[in-house]
N, C-alpha and C positions, 0 to 999 in steps of 0.2 A: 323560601317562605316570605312572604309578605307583610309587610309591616303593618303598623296598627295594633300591634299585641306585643307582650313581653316574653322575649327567647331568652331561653335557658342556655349560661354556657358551662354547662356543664356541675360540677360541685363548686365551683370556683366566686362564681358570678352571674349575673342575668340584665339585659340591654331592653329599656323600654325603647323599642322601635318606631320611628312615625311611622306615619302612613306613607310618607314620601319616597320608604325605604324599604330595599327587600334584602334576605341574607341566605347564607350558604352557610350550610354545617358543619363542621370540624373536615368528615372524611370527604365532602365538594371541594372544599379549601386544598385539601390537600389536592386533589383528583383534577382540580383546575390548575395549580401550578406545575403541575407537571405535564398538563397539555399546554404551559405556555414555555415549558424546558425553566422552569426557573424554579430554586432551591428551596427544597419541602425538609423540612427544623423537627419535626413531627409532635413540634409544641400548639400546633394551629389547633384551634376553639372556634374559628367562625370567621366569615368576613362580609363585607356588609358595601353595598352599591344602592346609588340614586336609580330612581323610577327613571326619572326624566333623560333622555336622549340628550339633551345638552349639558348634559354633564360628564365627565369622564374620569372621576376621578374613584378608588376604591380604597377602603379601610381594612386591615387584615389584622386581625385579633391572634393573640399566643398568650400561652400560659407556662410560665418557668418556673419549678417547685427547686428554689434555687436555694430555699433557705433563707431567714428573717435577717431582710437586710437595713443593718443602722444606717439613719439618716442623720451621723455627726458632721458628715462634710458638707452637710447643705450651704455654710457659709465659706466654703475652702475650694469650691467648684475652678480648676484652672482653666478656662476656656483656650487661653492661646497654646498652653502646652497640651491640650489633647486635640488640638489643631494641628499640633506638628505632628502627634502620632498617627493620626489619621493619615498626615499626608505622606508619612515615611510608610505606611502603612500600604496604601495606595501604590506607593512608587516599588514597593516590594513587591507584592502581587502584580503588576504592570509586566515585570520581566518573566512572568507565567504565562501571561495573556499574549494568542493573536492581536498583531492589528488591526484597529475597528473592535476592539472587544476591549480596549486598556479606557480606563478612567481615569479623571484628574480630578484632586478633591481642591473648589476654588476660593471656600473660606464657607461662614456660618450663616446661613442666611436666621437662624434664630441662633444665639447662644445659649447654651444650656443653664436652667433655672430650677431650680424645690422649690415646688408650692408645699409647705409645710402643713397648711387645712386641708388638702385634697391627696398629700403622700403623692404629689405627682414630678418626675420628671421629665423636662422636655427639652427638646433641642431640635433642627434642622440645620442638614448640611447643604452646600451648595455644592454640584458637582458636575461633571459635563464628560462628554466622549468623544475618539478622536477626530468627529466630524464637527464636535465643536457644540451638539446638543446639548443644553442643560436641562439637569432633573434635578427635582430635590425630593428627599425624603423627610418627613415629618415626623418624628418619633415623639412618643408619650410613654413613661412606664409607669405603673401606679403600683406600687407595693400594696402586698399584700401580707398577712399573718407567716405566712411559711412559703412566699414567692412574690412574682410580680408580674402585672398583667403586660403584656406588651401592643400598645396600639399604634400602627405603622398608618400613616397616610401617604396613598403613591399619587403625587399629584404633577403636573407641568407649572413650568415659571407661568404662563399665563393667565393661570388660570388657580394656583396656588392662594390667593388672599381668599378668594372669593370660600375655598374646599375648607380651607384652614379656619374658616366664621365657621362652614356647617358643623364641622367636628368640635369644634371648642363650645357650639349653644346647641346642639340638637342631639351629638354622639355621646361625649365626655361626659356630662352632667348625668346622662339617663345611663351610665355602667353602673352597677350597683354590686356590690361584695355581698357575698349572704352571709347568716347569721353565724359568727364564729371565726369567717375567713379576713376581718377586717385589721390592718395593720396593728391596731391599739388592742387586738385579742391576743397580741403574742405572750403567750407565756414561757418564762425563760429556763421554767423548770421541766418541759417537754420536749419542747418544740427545736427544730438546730437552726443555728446562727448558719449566716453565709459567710462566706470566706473572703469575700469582697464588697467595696463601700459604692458610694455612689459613681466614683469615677470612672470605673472599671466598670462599671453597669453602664457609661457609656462607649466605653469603649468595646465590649462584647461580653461583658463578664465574666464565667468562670475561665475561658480566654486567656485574658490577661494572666492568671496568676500559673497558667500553663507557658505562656511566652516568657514571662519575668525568669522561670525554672529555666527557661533552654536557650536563652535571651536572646529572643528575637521578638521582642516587641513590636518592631512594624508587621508583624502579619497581624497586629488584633483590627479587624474590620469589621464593620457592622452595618453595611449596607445588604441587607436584609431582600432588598429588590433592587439590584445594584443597578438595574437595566429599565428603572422606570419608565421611559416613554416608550420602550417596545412592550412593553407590560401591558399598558395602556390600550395599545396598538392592537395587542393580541387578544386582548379581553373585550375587541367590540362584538365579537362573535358572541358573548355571553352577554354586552346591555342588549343587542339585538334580540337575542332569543328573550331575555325577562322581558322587555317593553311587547314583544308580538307576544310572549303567555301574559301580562297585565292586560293587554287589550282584548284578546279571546275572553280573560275572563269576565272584561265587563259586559263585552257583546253577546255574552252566553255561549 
């Protein structure tokens, strides 16, 4: 679908689209990651690509009906100690992984933050493979009345500042909650609380309190496209094909 109009994600939410931008439905989202072998949540709502060829970056949208989650640790946020989880985390799943397939997590490229007016949180990690590649992931999660949207950006260090302006002035701002599903609609006398706070939301959420039961804390991971620059790599087959259908359809 093409931009310039506002897509529905579902009951959840809806994305005023520019024109700069085109998107993929819930069951493409799905049906494209599994033509790039990369791991379908079967939470995906939609994901979203620049028109332009000199771009290469992509936003994949999910929706986690996880349960109304308190934002009291907005101000308790540990960044270095879920730094370490991560990287015990990492080093755990390593001994799973072929060689050429183990990742190394190499610190934050953003530290995690609550914006409190916008229910968002966000973080990026920095991480590399055994050729020495780095990716990072961009993660956004915006709570929701009864879950939370999850907005991933799969970008390259080079190219990373430039993706992370478009998402932050042209993506984020035009997601819009519908009427009902807004954080401040939770009522406490329907609705169910989640069993987890902000922390553990980043660290993979209900996850966590599955690993704390069997304690194995380092498997909570939550690199969601763990494999970023091959992702990138494998998704030129799909700006290829949107730019030759944008320009069929302007050429009639």
């Amino acid at each position: 679908m093409e931009g310039g109009k506002t897509v529905d994600l579902g009951q959840i939410a809806t994305i005023d689209l520019d024109s700069d931008f085109v998107f993929l439905d819930a069951e493409n989202t799905k049906q494209m990651s599994k033509d790039s072998h990369d791991n379908v949540t079967g939470n995906e709502i939609g994901s979203v690509f620049p028109k332009s060829p000199d771009q290469t970056w992509t936003v994949i949208l999910e929706y986690e009906k996880s349960g109304h989650i308190k934002d009291d640790e907005k101000t308790k946020i540990d960044a270095k100690e879920l730094l370490n989880s991560y990287k015990k985390g990492t080093e755990a799943a390593n001994k799973q992984r072929q060689d050429g397939e183990k990742i190394y997590v190499k610190g934050w490229d953003i530290e995690p933050f609550y914006d409190e007016k916008t229910h968002g949180l966000t973080w990026s990690l920095l991480a590399e493979d055994d050729k020495k590649v780095t990716f990072l992931n961009y993660n956004t999660r915006i709570l929701s009345r009864e879950g939370n949207i999850s907005v991933i950006l799969v970008s390259d260090p080079t190219h990373r500042e430039a993706d992370k302006k478009v998402l932050a002035e042209k993506l984020l701002p035009k997601l819009n909650m519908k009427t009902g599903e807004k954080y401040e609609d939770f009522n406490p006398a329907k609705d169910k609380m989640s069993e987890y706070g902000l922390s553990a939301l980043i660290l993979g959420g209900a996850g966590l309190a599955v690993a704390k039961k069997v304690g194995i804390l380092a498997v909570i991971i939550l690199f969601l496209k763990k494999f970023a620059i091959l992702i990138v790599l494998a998704l030129g087959a799909v700006w290829t094909f949107i730019k030759k259908r944008f320009q069929w359809n302007i050429n009639g």
